[in-house]
N, C-alpha and C positions, 0 to 999 in steps of 0.2 A: 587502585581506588581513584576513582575522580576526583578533580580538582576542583571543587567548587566556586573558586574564586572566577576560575575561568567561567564559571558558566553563568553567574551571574550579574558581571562586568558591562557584558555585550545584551543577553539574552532580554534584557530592560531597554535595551535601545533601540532595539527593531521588533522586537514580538508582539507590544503594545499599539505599534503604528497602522497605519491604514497605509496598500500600495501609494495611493496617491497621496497624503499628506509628506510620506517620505520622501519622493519625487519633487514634490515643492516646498520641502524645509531646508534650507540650504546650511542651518543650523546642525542636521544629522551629521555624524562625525564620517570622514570615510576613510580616516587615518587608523583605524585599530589593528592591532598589528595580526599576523596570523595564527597565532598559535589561541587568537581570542574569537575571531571569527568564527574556528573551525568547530571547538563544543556547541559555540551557540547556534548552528546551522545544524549541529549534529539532531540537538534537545527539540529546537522549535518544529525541525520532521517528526519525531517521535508525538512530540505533542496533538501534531495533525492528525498525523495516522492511527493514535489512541482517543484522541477525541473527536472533533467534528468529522471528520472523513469515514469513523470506524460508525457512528451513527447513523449518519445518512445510507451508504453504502450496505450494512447488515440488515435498516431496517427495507431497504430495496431487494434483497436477498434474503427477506424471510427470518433471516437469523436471529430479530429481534423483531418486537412489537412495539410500537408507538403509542403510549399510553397517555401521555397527559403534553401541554405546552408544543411547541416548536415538533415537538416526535411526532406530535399526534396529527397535525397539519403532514410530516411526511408519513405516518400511516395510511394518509388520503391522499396522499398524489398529490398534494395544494403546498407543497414549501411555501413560506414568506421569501423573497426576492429580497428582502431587506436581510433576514439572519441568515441567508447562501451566502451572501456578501463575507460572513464573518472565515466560514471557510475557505473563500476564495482567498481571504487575507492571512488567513493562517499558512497559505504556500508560500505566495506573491511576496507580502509585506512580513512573512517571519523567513522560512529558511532558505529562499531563492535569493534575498536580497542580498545578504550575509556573506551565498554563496556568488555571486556575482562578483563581490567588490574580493572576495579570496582569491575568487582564481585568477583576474585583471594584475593584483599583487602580488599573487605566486609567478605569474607570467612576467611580470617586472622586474621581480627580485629574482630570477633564475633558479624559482624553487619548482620544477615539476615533477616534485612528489607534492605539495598539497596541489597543484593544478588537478595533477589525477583524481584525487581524496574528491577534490569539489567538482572536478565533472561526472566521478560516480553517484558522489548525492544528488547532484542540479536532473543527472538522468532520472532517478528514482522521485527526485518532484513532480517534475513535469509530465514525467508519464504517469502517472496518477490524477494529475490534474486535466491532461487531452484523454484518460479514460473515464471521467465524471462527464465533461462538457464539448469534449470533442474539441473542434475547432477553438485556439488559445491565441492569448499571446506568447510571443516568445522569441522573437527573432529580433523586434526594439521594446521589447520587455525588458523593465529594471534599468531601465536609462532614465537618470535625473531631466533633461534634456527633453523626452519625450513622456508627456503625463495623457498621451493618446496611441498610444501603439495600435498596429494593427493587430489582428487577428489570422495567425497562420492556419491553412491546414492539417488537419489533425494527419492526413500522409505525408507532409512537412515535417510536422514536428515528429512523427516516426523516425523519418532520416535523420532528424537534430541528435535524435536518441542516442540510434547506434552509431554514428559519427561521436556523439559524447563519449561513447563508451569504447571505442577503439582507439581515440585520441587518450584516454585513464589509462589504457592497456599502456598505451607507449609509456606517455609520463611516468609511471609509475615504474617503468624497467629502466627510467633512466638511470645509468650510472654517477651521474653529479647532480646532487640538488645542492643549491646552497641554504635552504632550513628544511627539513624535512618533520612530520608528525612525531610525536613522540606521548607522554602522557597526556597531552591537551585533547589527543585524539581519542575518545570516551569508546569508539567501539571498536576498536583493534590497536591501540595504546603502539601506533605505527607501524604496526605487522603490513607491510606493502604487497607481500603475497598473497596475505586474505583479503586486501583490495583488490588485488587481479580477479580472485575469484569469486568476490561479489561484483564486478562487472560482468564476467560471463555469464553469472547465474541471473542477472539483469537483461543481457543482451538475450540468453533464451526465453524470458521472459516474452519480451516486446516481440523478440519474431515469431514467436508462435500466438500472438497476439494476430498476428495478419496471415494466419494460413487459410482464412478463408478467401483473403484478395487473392492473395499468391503463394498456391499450395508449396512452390520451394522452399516457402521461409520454413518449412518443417526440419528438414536436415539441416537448415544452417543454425537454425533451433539447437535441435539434438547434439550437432558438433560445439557448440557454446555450452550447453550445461555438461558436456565430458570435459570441461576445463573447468568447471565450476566446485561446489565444496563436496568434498570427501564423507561429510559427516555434521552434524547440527554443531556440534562446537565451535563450526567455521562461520554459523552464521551471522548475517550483517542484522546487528541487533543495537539498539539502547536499552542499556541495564541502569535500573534505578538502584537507589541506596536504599528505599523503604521508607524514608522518614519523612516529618509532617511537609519537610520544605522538596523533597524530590521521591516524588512516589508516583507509580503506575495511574496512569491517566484516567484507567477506565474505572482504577480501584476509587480512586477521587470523583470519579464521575457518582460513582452507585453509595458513596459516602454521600454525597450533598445531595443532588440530583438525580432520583432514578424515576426519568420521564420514557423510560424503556425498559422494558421485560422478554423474555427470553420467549418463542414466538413456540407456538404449538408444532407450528409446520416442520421447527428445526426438530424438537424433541421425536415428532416424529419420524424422520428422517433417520436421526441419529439411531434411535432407539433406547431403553434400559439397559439393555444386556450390554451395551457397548463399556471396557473397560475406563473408557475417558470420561464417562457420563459424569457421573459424579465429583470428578474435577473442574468438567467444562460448565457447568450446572448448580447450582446454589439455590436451593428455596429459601423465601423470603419469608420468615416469618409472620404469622398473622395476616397473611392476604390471601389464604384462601387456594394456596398451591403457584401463586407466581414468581417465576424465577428470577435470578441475575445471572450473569459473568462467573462461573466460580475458581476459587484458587489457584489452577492450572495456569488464567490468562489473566487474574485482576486481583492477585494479590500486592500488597503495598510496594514489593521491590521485582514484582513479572517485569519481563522485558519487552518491549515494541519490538516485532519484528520488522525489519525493512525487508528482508529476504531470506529466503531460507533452505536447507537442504533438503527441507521435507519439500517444501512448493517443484523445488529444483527436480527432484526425482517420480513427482507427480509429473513435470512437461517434459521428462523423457519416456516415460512410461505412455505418455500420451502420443508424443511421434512414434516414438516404435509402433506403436496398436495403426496409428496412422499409414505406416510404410509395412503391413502388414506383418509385423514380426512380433505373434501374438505374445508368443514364450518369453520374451523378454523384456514383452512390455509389461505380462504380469508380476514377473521378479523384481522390477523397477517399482510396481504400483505394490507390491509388499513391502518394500524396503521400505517405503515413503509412511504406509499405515505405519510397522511396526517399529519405526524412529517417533511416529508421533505418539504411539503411543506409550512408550520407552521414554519420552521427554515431559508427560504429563502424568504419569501416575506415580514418580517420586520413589519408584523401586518398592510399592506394594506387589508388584506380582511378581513370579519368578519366571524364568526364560521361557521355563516349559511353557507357561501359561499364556505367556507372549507370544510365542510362534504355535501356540494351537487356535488361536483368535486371530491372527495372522494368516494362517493357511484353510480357512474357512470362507477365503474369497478365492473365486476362479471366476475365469473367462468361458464362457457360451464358447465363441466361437464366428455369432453374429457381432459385426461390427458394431449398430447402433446402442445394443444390449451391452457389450462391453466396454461403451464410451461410456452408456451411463452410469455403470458402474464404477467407474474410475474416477465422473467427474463429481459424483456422491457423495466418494469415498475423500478426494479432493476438498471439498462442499465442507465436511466435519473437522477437520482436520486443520484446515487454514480460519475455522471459526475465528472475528473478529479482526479479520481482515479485509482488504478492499477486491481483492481475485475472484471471490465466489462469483460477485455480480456479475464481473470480465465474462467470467466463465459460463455464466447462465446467458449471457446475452450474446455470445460465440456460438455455445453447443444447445443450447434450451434444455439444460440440466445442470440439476435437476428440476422435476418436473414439477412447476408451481402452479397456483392459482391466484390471480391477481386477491388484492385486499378488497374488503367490501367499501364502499365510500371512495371509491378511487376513483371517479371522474371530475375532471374540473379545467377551469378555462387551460391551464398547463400540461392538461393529462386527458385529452379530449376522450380518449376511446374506453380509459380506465382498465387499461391492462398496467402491465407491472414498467414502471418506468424503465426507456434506454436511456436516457440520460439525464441530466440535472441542468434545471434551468440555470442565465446566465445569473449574476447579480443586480440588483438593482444600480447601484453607482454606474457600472456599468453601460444597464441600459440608456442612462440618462447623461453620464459623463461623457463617453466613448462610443464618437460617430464611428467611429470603426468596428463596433459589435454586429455581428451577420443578422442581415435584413433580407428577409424576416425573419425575427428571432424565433430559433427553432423551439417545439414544444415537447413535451417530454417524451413523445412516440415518434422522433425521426430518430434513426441510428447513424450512430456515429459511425466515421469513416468505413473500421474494420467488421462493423458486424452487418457480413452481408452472408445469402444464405448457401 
């Protein structure tokens, strides 16, 4: 069980801030020790990746509808520059900062076992944050010192990545840490072997992220997820308790605020018939047929994925089909459906029933046909997370139609955004933001065709 003392110690001292107000409070503490740091860097990601990142990002991906407020603006391509900003601080100024002053003090105190712990989160920040906005800070990011960083390259911060996550690899097999994670660590209560392997299931991530630069990142792809997890139990997750004070983000979101409904294009996609439907799916009483989130992914104590074994064996399934070895890619892209759907129907159905809705997918034979199949099938399955969009704007699947209302000074041509404007602070803070700031139809580094 978590430790909540831990989480709520720290998690008030940096998640409330703005990157820059923390930068220039000299007040901020940077003595907290580690084992306080490490929950609240855990939480403050989960929090991002459940709420503002899981919003913006789904209703870019169709997966959601923008209904009313702030959604409805990104239903139109027209984000406010001012409430981006709140996202951009939810990485920056909640669990990047956390993790910054953790690993400087594991690197001090000769702990490289949390060194490792916080270059595998600091990895899974930032590439999330260079796949919203492309070009970031991050290389004099998070220095009190500088309250204007530059803006690296988004094939920069690439290399920052997997450099982050080979340098975890090491630390993490060190033989001598002098403090190492233990129960302060909320997602693997020190298991230093399931950190291994959520760095590799990380590292295949990112390089199959760039197989369109450089079609080799596929095999060094594939060779990183054969080190990665065995099975969803491994995966790198935040588990809530359920209750009023630590509950699933999204379940809080559709409790107070549900300025988003579940978008036709997904239900279509998904379909009825699909086993997960009605888990993944909740109608909303009294409005007429629109949905939310259901039980599967936003009940009180669901867990935030940060990665996972299903994604993992969806990007091996993907190189294989890639490196032409259809048969295996399709046993990979079974395994991936029938864990997801083995992890959300809570053991209503029986095996049988699971491997006959399972083997009801095949491969053509044509490559383009059975990418899209895969990345479809990917598309349902990782619902309410940030990969879909990755994924639509990599492979152009599945096959969308932009939103109606979608042109606007930020979204000039009113197709389906590549990326997300910068923030406002920002623009106006940080001479060092790229000039001219790009609009929401340039593509980011990797998606090129």
């Amino acid at each position: 069980m978590k430790n909540l003392i831990y989480l709520f110690t720290v998690m008030m001292v940096f998640s409330a801030c703005k990157l820059e107000e923390i930068n220039e409070n000299p007040n901020v503490p940077d003595d907290v020790p580690l084992e306080t740091l490490l929950p609240s860097a855990q939480f403050n990601l989960a929090e991002a990746l459940g709420g503002r990142a899981f919003r913006y990002t789904n209703i870019f991906s169709q997966h959601l509808e923008g209904v009313n407020n702030q959604e409805l603006n990104t239903e139109n391509y027209n984000p406010d520059e001012l409430f981006v900003g709140y996202l951009w601080d939810d990485f920056y100024a909640g669990s990047m900062i956390n993790l910054r002053i953790m690993i400087d003090k594991a690197n001090e105190q000769s702990a490289p076992h949390y060194a490792g712990v916080g270059k595998v989160l600091m990895a899974a920040n930032i590439g999330v944050v260079t796949d919203i906005w492309g070009d970031a800070p991050f290389s004099e990011a998070l220095d009190a010192n500088n309250v204007q960083p530059i803006y690296d390259s988004q094939a920069f911060v690439y290399e920052q990545i997997d450099q982050l996550l080979d340098e975890a690899i090491e630390d993490l097999q060190a033989s001598e840490s002098v403090f190492s994670p233990a129960n302060d660590d909320i997602m693997y209560q020190g298991n230093l072997s399931r950190w291994i392997q959520s760095a590799y299931a990380l590292k295949a991530r990112y390089l199959l992220h760039q197989s369109n630069v450089d079609p080799a990142k596929v095999n060094e792809a594939l060779l990183a997820a054969q080190n990665g997890f065995n099975s969803s139990f491994e995966d790198l997750q935040y588990g809530y308790l359920g209750t009023d004070v630590d509950a699933n983000p999204i379940f809080q979101y559709y409790e107070i605020t549900p300025n988003a409904v579940i978008d036709i294009e997904f239900i279509g996609i998904m379909g009825i018939q699909d086993p997960r439907f009605d888990f993944f799916i909740d109608i909303i009483p009294f409005t007429g047929g629109e949905s939310k989130v259901g039980e599967a992914l936003a009940s009180p104590d669901s867990p935030v994925k940060i990665v996972s074994y299903i994604e993992q064996k969806f990007i091996e399934a993907e190189c294989l089909l890639r490196d032409n070895q259809s048969g295996s890619a399709l046993a990979s892209m079974q395994d991936a459906i029938r864990a997801s759907v083995e992890d959300n129907t809570f053991g209503t159905l029986t095996q049988e029933e699971i491997d006959e809705f399972v083997n009801e997918f095949s491969f053509s034979g044509d490559f383009e046909s059975d990418l899209e199949l895969l990345i479809e099938q990917k598309y349902i399955a990782l619902f309410t997370q940030t990969e879909p969009w990755v994924d639509y704007r990599r492979t152009g699947y599945p096959q969308l139609d932009p939103n109606e209302n979608g042109v606007s000074a930020s979204n000039p041509s009113g197709e389906i955004p590549l990326r997300l404007i910068y923030p406002q602070n920002e623009r106006l803070l940080n001479p060092n933001v790229p000039s001219p700031i790009p609009n929401m139809q340039e593509p980011v580094w990797w998606d090129v065709d």
